[in-house]
N, C-alpha and C positions, 0 to 999 in steps of 0.2 A: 504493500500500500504506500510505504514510504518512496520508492524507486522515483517514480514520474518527480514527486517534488523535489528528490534528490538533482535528478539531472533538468528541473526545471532553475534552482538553483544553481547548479551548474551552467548552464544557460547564460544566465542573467549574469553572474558575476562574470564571465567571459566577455557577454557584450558590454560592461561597464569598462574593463580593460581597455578594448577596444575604443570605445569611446573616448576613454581619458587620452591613447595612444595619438589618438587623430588630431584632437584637439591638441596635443604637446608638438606634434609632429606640426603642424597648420602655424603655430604660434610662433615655433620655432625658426620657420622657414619665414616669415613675414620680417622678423626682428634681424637677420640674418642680412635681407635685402638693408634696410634702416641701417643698421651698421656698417655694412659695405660702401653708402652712397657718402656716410661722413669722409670717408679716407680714400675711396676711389681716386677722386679728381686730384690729389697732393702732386703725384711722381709726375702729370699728365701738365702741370701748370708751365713749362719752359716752353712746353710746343704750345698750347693757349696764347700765352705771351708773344709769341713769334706770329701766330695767324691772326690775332687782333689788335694788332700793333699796338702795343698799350708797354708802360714799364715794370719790371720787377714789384715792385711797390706799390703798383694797381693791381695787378694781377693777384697777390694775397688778396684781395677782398672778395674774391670768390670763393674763398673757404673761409674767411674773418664771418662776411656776412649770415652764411650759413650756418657757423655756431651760433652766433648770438641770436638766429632766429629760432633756431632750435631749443637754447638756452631758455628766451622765453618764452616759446608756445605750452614748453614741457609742463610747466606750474598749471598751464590751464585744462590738461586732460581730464582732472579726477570733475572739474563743474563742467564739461561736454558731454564727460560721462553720467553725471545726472539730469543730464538737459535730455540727449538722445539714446541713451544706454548704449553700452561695451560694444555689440556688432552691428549697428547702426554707425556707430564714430565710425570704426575701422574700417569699414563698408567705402564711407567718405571718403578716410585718409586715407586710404589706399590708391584710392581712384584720383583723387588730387594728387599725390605721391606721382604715382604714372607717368601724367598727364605735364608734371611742373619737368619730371626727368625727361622728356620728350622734346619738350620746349628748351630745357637747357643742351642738347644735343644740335637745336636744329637753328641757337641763337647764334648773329650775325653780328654781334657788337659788344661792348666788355658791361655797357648798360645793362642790356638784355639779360644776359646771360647770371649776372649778378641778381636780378632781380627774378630770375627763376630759379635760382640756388634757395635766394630768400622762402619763395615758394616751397619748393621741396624741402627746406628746415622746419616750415609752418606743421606741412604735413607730416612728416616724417616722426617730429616730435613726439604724437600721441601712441606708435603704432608699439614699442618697446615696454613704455610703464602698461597698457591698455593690454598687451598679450600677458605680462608677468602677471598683472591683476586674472584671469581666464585661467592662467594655469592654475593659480592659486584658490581660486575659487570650485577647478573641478576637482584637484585632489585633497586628499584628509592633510594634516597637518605634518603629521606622520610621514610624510611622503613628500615633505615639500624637500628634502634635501638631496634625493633621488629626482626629483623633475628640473629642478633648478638647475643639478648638473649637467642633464639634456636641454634646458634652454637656454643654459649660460652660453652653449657653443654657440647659439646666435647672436648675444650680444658680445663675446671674448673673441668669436674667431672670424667675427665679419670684418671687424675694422682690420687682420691680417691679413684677409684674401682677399679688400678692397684694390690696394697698392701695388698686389701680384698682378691680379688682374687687369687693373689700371696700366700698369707700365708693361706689357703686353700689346697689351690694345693699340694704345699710341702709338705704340712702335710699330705695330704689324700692320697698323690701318691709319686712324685719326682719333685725337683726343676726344671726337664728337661718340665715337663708338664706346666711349667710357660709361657714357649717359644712354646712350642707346641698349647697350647691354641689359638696363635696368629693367628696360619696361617689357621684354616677355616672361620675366619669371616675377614680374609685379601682378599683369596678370593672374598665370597660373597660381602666385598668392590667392587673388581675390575669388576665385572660382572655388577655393579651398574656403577660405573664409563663409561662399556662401554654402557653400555644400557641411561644412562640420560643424560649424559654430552656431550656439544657442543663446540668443541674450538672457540671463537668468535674472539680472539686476532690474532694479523698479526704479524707476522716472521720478525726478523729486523736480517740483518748480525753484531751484534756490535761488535765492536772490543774488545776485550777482555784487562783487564786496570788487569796485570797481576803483578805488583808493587804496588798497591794499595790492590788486592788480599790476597799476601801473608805478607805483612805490618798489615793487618787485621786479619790477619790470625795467624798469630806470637803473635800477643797481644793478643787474644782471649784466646790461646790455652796455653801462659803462665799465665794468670791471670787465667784461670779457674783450671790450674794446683797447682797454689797457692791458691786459696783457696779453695780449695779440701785438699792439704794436708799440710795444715800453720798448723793449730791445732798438727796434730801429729807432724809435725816435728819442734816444739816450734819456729815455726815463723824466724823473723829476728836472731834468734840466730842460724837457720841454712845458710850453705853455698848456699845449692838448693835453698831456699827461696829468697835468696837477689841474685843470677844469673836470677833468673825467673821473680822476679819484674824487674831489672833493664832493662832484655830483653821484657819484657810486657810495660814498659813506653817508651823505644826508637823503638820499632815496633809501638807504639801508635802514637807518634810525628810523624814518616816516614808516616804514614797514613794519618795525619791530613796535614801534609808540603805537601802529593803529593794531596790530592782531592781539594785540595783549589787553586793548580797551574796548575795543567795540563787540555788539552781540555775535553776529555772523564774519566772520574774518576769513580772508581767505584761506587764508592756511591754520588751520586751529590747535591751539596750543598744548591743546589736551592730547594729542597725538603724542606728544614726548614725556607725558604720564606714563607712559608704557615701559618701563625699564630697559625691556629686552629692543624695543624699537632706538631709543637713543641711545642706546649701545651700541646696535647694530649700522645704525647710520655712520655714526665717530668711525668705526670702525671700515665702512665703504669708504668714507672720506681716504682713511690712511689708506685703502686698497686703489683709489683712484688718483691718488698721488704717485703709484708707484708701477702701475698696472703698464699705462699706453705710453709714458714718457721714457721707455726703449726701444721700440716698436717707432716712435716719432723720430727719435735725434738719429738711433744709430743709422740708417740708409742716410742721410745727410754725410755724416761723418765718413762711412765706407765711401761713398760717389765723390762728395770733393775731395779728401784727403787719400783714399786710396787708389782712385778711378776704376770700381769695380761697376758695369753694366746693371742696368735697373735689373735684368732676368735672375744675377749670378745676388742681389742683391733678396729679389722677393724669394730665392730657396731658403736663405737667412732666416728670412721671418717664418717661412714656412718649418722650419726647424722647430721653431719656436712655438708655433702651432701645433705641430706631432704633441709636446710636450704637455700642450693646456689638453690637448685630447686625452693625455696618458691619464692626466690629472681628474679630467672631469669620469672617465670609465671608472675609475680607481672607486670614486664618491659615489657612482651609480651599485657597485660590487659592495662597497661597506659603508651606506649609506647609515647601516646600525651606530657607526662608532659616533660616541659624544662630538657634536661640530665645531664643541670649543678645544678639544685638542685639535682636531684639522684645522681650525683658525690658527693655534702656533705654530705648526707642524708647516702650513703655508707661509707665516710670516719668516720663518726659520729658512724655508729653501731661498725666500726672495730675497733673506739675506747674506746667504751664502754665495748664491749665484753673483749679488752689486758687487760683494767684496773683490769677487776671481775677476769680477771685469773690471776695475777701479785699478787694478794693478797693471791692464793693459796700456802698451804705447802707439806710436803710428809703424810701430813694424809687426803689430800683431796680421797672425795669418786667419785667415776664415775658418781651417780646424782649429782653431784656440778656442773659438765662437761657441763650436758644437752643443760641450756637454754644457757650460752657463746657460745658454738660451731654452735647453732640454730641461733644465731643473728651473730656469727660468719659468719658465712655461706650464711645466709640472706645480708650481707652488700656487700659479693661478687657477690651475682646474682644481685646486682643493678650496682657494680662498673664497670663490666667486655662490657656489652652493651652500658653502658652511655659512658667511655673511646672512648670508638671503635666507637661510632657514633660522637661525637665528633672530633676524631682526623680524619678522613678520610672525615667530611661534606662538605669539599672545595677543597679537594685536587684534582688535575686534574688527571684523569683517566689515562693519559699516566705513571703516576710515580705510579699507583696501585703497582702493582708486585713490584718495589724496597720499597715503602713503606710500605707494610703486611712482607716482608722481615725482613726488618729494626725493626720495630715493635716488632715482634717475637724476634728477637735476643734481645734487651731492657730489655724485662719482662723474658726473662732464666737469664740474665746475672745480673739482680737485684735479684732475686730469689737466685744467688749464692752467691752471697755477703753479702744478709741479712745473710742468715742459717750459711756460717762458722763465721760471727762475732756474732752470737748469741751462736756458737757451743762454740766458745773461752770465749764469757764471762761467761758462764755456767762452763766448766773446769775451771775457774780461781777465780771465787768465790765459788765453791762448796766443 
């Protein structure tokens, strides 16, 4: 009598796997694109500069512009996501996503092109914290440090195989095909999107905390703006420089004076009640400080100081990627172990590996590279799961969307901090 319910159970728990699998699988590959389109254009920008006849020092602001739009659209997913719910947005951003990397493939002027980068940072922004929220809301808790490990490779290992891919292109075709690449598997993204994805969240009319917004918004987009261009423009001994700070700390304070006094804030404070959340953020900060700012400098360093080829360059990083992979498999196989020893055990390889490269000079060989970048690599497929299960294990489901948000914007915004004070201490000792 028991049989049939046995394998009806059987059944059921099979296709919830499955279910979970599609949707991690769907998530995965959406945030993958998202992080490939930040770093794609980097290697491709000498041939930009050459076909839009513009200088060195215009041509960065097609990747300047696109962080800082990125920067502040991020803060605005989790009140989209109560406006339209989770596969509604993504539905959108995908398709603006598309449609902006299309446009900037087929732009004809450093204008154009610039202001469809902006586009695609608009879109792009929501598609990362809005998947992490989906995954986190189809798996138990239990499990977040197992899925995390399989999405992390979309947001860890895109921004590697953007540059590979990127300095390929250019070379074997046009920097236009950088941007073109993007939009058949944005696409088959969104086909997946509509085929797996279920909005589970409910629709809140919130008022919109539109001083808190642009207060955030202000600071963001001057601090990202300084340091993006401190370096070149020798820092505090320019006028931009010290207008853009002084405006990035009093947009800062207006932000922090309005969400700590008014009723609905954008960002709410009560969020970092959470113990294990404001732990776990501190602790992306230090992982986003220390994550993309090798990955950034070193193919700089190799191409001008060494003259090695962007191809012999992207195996480098690719190296590096084997390693996040070892790392993230590793966390999928013993995802039982406590995630605060795999948070030391991560910070331990990433400090082992700075060390053995800190010792290198300009006659290090490319197998020097190897095993650093392999343990490199490795210490980030531990840190990136353990974080993220970590800081979300308690947090109540309702602040999901503003905390994946939140989150996301931490680890860009430490990522940009580290790399221009590494970029300045490097010009200032060299």
């Amino acid at each position: 009598m028991n049989q049939p319910t046995d394998l009806s159970s059987t059944d059921q728990g099979r296709g919830v796997l499955f279910q979970r699998a599609v949707v991690l699988g769907t998530c995965t590959l959406v945030t993958i694109l998202y992080a490939m389109s930040v770093t794609i254009a980097n290697v491709s920008l000498p041939q930009m500069q050459g076909a839009l006849s513009v200088t060195q020092d215009q041509i960065t602001w097609v990747v300047t512009f696109n962080i800082v739009a990125t920067a502040v659209a991020t803060p605005l997913s989790s009140w989209l996501v109560g406006r339209f719910g989770r596969r509604r947005l993504l539905i959108y951003a995908i398709i603006g996503f598309a449609v902006a990397s299309l446009a900037c493939g087929l732009a004809n002027s450093l204008g154009t092109l610039i202001l469809f980068r902006i586009l695609q940072g608009v879109f792009g922004a929501p598609l990362a914290p809005v998947c992490q929220a989906i995954v986190q809301s189809t798996f138990p808790r239990h499990m977040y440090a197992k899925a995390m490990a399989f999405f992390g490779m979309g947001v860890i290992i895109g921004p590697i195989i953007g540059p590979v891919a990127g300095g390929y292109l250019s070379e074997a075709y046009s920097w236009r095909w950088v941007f073109f690449m993007i939009v058949p598997f944005t696409l088959m993204a969104l086909v997946a999107v509509l085929a797996f994805i279920r909005d589970t969240t409910t629709r809140t009319a919130i008022r919109f905390d539109w001083t808190g917004f642009l207060a955030l918004s202000v600071a963001v987009t001057c601090l990202q703006i300084t340091l993006d261009r401190g370096q070149r423009a020798d820092w505090f001994d320019s006028y931009e420089i010290i207008i853009l700070t002084c405006l990035a700390v009093a947009a800062l304070y207006i932000f922090l004076a309005h969400v700590t006094t008014t009723d609905r804030p954008f960002l709410r404070p009560t969020l970092f009640k959470d113990r294990n959340f404001a732990i776990g953020v501190t602790l992306m900060f230090v992982f986003g400080l220390l994550n993309f700012t090798p990955i950034t400098l070193l193919p700089t360093v190799l191409q001008n100081l060494r003259g090695y080829p962007d191809s012999v360059i992207g195996y480098v990083l690719a190296i590096r990627g084997l390693g996040t992979l070892a790392g993230f498999f590793f966390m999928i196989v013993g995802s039982r172990i406590d995630p605060r020893m795999m948070v030391a055990a991560g910070f331990a390889t990433q400090g082992i590996s700075g060390w053995y490269m800190a010792q290198s000079d300009l006659n290090v060989m490319l197998g020097d590279l190897f095993w650093p970048m392999i343990v490199q690599g490795f210490g980030v497929g531990l840190l990136w799961p353990s974080i993220t299960a970590i800081t979300f294990s308690t947090l109540n489901q309702k602040y999901l969307d503003e905390g994946t948000a939140f989150y996301h914007l931490i680890r860009n915004m430490a990522s940009s901090i580290y790399i221009s004070i590494s970029v300045a201490v490097i010009m200032r000792t060299s």
